[in-house]
C-alpha positions as CSV (number, residue, x, y, z in Angstrom):
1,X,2.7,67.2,0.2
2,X,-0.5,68.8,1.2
3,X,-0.3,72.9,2.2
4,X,-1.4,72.7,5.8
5,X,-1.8,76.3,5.2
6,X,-4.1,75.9,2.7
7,X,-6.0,73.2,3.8
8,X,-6.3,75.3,7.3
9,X,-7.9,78.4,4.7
10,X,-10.1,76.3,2.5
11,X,-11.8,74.7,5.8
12,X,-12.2,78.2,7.5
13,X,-13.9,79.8,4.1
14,X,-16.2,76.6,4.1
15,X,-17.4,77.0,7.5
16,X,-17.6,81.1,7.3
17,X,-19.8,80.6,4.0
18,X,-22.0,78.2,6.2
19,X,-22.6,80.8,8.9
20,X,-21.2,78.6,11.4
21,X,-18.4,79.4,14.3
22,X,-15.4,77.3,15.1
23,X,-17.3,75.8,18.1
24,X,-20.2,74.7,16.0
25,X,-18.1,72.9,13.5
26,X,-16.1,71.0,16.6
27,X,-19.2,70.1,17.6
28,X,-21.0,68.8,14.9
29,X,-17.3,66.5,13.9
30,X,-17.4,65.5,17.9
31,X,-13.7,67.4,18.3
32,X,-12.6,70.2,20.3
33,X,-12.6,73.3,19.5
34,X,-9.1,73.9,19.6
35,X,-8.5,71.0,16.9
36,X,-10.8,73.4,14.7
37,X,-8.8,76.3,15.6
38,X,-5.5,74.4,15.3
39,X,-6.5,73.3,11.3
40,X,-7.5,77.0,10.0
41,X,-4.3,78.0,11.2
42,X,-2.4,75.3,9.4
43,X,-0.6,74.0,12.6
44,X,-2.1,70.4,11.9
45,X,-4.3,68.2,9.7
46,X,-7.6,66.6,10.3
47,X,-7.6,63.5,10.7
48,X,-8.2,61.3,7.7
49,X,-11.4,59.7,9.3
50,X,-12.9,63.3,9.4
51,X,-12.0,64.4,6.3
52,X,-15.5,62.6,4.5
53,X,-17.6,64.0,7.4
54,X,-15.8,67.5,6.9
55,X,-16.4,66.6,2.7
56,X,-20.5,65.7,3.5
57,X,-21.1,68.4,6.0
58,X,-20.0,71.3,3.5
59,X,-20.9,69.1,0.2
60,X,-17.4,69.3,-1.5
61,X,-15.2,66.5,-2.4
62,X,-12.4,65.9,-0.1
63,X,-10.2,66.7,-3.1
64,X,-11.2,70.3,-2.8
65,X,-10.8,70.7,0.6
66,X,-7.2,69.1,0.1
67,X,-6.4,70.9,-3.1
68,X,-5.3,67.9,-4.5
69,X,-6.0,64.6,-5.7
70,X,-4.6,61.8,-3.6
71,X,-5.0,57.9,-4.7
72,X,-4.3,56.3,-1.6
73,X,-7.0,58.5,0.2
74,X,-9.5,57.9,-2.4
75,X,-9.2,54.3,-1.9
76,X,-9.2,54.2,1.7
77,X,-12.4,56.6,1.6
78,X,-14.5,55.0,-0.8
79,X,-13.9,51.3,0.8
80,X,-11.6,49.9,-1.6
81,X,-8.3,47.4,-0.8
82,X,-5.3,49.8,-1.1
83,X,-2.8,47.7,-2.4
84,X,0.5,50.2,-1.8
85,X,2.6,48.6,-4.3
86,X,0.0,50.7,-7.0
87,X,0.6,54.3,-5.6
88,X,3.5,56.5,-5.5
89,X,5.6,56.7,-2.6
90,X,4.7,60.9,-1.8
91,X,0.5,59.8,-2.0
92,X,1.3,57.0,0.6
93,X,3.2,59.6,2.8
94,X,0.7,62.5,2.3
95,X,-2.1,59.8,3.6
96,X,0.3,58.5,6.6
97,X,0.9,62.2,7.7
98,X,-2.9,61.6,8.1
99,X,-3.5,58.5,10.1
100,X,-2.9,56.9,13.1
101,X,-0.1,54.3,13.9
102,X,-2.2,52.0,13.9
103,X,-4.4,52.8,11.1
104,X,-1.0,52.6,9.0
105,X,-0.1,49.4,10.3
106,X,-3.7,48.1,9.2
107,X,-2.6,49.4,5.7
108,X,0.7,47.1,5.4
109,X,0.7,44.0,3.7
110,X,4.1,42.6,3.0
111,X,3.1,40.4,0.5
112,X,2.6,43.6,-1.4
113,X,6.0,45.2,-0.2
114,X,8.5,46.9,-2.3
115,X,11.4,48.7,-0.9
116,X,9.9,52.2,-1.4
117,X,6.2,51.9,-0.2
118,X,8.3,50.4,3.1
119,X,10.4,53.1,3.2
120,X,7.2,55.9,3.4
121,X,5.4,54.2,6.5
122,X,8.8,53.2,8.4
123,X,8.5,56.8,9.8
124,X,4.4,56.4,11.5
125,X,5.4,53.3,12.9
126,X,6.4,52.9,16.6
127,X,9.5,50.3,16.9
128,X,7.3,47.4,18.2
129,X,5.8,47.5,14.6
130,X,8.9,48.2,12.8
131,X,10.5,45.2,14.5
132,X,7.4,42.7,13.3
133,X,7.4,44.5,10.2
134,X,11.0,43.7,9.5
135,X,10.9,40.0,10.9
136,X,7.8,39.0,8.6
137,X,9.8,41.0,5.7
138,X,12.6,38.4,6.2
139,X,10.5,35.8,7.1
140,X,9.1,36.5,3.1
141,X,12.7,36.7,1.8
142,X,12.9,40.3,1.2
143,X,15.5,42.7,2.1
144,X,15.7,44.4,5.1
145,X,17.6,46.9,4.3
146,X,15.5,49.9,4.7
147,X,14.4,49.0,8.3
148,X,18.0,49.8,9.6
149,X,18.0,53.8,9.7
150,X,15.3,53.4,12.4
151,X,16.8,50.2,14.6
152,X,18.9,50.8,18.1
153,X,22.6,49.9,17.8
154,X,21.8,47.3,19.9
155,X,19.4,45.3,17.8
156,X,21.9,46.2,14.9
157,X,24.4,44.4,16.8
158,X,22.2,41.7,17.6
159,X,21.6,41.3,14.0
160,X,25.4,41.3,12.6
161,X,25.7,37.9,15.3
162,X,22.9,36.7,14.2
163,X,24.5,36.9,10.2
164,X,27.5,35.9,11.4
165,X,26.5,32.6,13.4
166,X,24.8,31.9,9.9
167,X,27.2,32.6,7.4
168,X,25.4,35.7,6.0
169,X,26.7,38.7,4.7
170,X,26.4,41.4,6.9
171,X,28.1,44.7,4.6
172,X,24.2,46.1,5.4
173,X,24.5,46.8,9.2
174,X,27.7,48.3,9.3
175,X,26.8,51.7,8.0
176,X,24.5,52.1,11.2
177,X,27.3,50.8,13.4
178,X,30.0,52.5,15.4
179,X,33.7,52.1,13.8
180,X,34.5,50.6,17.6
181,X,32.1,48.0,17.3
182,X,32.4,47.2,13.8
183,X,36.5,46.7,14.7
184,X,35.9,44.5,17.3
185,X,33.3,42.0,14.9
186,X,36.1,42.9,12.5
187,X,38.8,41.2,14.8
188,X,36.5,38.5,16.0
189,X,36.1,37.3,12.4
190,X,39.4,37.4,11.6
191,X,40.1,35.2,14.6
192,X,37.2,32.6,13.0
193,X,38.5,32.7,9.5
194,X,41.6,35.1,8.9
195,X,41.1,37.9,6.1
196,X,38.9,36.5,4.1
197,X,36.2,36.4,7.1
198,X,36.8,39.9,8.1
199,X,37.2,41.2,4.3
200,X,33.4,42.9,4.3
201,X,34.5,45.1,7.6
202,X,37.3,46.9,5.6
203,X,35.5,49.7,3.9
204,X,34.0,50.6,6.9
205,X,37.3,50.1,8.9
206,X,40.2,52.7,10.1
207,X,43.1,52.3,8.0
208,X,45.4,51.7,11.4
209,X,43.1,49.2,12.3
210,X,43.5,47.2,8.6
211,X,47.4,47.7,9.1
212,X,47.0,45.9,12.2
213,X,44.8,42.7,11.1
214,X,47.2,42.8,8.2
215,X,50.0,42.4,10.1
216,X,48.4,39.6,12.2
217,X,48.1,38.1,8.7
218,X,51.5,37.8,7.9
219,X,52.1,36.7,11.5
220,X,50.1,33.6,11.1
221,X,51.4,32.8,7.3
């Protein structure tokens, strides 16, 4: 991850060594002086649209200013497709840190997808793109798996009826689902196809609650 601190020290001794006050250097990036103020103490980051006008105005490479190398950044900087699937997961989150939701959402192609380089931008997204993200993802015939840590309980739920009116599995949801709701599904699809059906709720079930469909069970037989 980048040092905030240090980034926040490196652009302070580049503007000192230019003569130049906090104000001056806000004004010449079009910011306000408290963004200025706000980087030299290492409380944020510049944005990663300033960071080549910060490079040019001081004539360093944005790698010294950063104190690293980062290849996402590099690519995104000099003009170049960034195709995610070629960087590793903490470059692509060191550059989201950087953007804007929406720049990060320009960044995603699915076709170029793999479960990690999702994983590193779920987190910049708001849940408008998440959800789109996650329908074109199955759409594609990819897993959509890692999207679930940052769904609602509702749209969870909706989810598990949606498997279950097609005959998926749906052993993926149910860690992000109360052990209420995931009895009653359990119940409902033991009613539609006895303890076969409802045999992917049982790890996640109470052992009473297993007693109790196996009873039912036994009943029926």
């Amino acid at each position: 991850m980048f040092n905030m601190t240090e980034v926040g020290k490196k652009i302070a001794e580049l503007r000192k060594n230019s003569n130049m006050t906090q104000l001056e250097l806000a004004d010449m990036l079009g910011i306000s002086f408290q963004a200025v103020s706000n980087w030299e103490r290492g409380n944020s980051m510049p944005d990663i649209s300033k960071l080549p006008e910060i490079a040019e105005l001081f004539q360093v490479s944005i790698d010294e200013i950063l104190g690293k190398h980062n290849s996402v950044l590099h690519d995104i900087v000099n003009g170049e497709q960034v195709r995610l699937a070629n960087h590793s997961e903490t470059d692509i989150h060191e550059v989201a840190i950087l953007m804007k939701p929406q720049q990060v959402k320009e960044m995603i192609d699915v076709s170029d997808f793999h479960p990690r380089v999702i994983y590193a931008l779920l987190p910049f997204l708001d849940s408008e793109a998440i959800e789109a993200l996650m329908v074109r993802c199955k759409e594609s015939g990819k897993s959509i798996a890692v999207f679930l840590p940052f769904l609602s309980g509702d749209r969870i739920e909706e989810l598990v009826e949606n498997a279950n009116v097609k005959g998926e599995p749906v052993d993926i949801y149910l860690p992000f689902m109360s052990e209420e709701r995931i009895r009653e599904f359990a119940y409902e699809a033991f009613d539609r196809g006895g303890l076969k059906e409802a045999s992917q709720y049982f790890p996640f079930m109470a052992e009473k609650d297993l007693r109790i469909l196996t009873e039912k069970a036994s009943v029926h037989d």
